[in-house]
C-alpha positions in Angstrom: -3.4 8.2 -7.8 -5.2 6.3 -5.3 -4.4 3.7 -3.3 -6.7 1.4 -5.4 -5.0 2.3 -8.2 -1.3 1.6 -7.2 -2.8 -1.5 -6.0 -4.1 -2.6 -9.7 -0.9 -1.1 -11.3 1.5 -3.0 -9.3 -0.6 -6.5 -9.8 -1.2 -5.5 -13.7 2.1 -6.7 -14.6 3.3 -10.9 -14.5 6.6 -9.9 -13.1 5.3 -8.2 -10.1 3.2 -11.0 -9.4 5.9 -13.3 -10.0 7.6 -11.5 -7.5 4.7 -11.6 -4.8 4.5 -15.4 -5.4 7.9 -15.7 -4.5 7.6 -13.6 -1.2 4.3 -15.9 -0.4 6.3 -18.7 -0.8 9.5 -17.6 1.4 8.9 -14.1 2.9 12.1 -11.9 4.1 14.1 -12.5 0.6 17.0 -9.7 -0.2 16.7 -8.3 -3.9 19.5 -10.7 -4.5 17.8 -13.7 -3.6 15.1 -12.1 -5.8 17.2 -11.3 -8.7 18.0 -14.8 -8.8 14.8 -16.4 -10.0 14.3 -13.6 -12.9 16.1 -12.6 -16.2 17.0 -9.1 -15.1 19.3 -6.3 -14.0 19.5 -5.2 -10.5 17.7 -1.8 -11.7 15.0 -3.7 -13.4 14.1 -6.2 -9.9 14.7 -2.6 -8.0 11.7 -1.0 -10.2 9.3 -3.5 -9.8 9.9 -4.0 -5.7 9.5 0.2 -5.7 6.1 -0.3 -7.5 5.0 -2.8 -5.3 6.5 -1.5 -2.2 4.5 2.2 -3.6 1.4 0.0 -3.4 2.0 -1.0 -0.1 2.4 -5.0 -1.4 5.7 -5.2 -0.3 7.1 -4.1 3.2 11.0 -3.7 3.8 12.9 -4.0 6.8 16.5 -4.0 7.6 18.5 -6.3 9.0 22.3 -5.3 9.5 23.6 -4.4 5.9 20.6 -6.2 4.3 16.9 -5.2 3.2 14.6 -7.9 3.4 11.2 -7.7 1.3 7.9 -9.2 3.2 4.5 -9.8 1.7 1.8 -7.6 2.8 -1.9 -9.7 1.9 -3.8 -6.3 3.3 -4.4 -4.1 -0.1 -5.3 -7.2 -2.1 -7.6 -8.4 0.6 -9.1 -4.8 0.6 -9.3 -5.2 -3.0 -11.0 -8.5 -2.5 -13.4 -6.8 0.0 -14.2 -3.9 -2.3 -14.3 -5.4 -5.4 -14.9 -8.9 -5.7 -16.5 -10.5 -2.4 -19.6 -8.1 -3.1 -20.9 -9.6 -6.4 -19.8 -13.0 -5.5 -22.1 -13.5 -2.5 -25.6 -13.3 -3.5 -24.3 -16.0 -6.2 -23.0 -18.1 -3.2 -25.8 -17.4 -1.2 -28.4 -18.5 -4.3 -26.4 -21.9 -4.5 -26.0 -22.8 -0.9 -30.1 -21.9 -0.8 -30.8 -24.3 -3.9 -28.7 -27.2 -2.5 -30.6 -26.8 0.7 -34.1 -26.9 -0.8 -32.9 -29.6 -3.3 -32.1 -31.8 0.0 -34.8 -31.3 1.7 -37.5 -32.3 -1.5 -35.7 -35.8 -1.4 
């Protein structure tokens, strides 16, 4: 499996990205702290932080007896860079060009 495809894996399913929009909004949370904003076991939060951790979406760090989880924005910006940002510009570009001839024939 490639990176690419762990990537799209881990952001396939709503509870992983629940869990990403939860690190966005306060990064360095415990599994606990986690656990606490979904309707599932301990083993269930632990299998969908090992997918996104596998994907390299999720970074972990101890600190004393506790594992914090962090965001990490680089594989969905790679994503972004490979996949998306490609076919969007010429369509940017074609707009930003029209608006400036539009302005000028006034």
């Amino acid at each position: 499996m490639t990176d690419d495809d762990r990537v799209f894996k881990a952001l396939a399913d709503p509870t992983r990205r629940f869990l990403l929009d939860l690190l966005f909004a306060r990064d360095g949370q415990t599994q606990s702290e986690l656990e606490a904003e979904l309707e599932m076991s301990r083993f269930g939060v632990a299998k969908h932080l090992k997918v996104l951790e596998e994907a390299g979406l999720v970074l972990t760090r101890r600190v004393g007896r506790e594992k914090r989880h962090h965001l990490n924005p680089v594989p969905i910006r790679l994503i972004h860079d490979r996949w998306i940002d490609k076919f969007s510009e010429p369509r940017v570009a074609a707009l930003t060009d029209l608006k400036a001839q539009l302005e000028t024939e006034e």
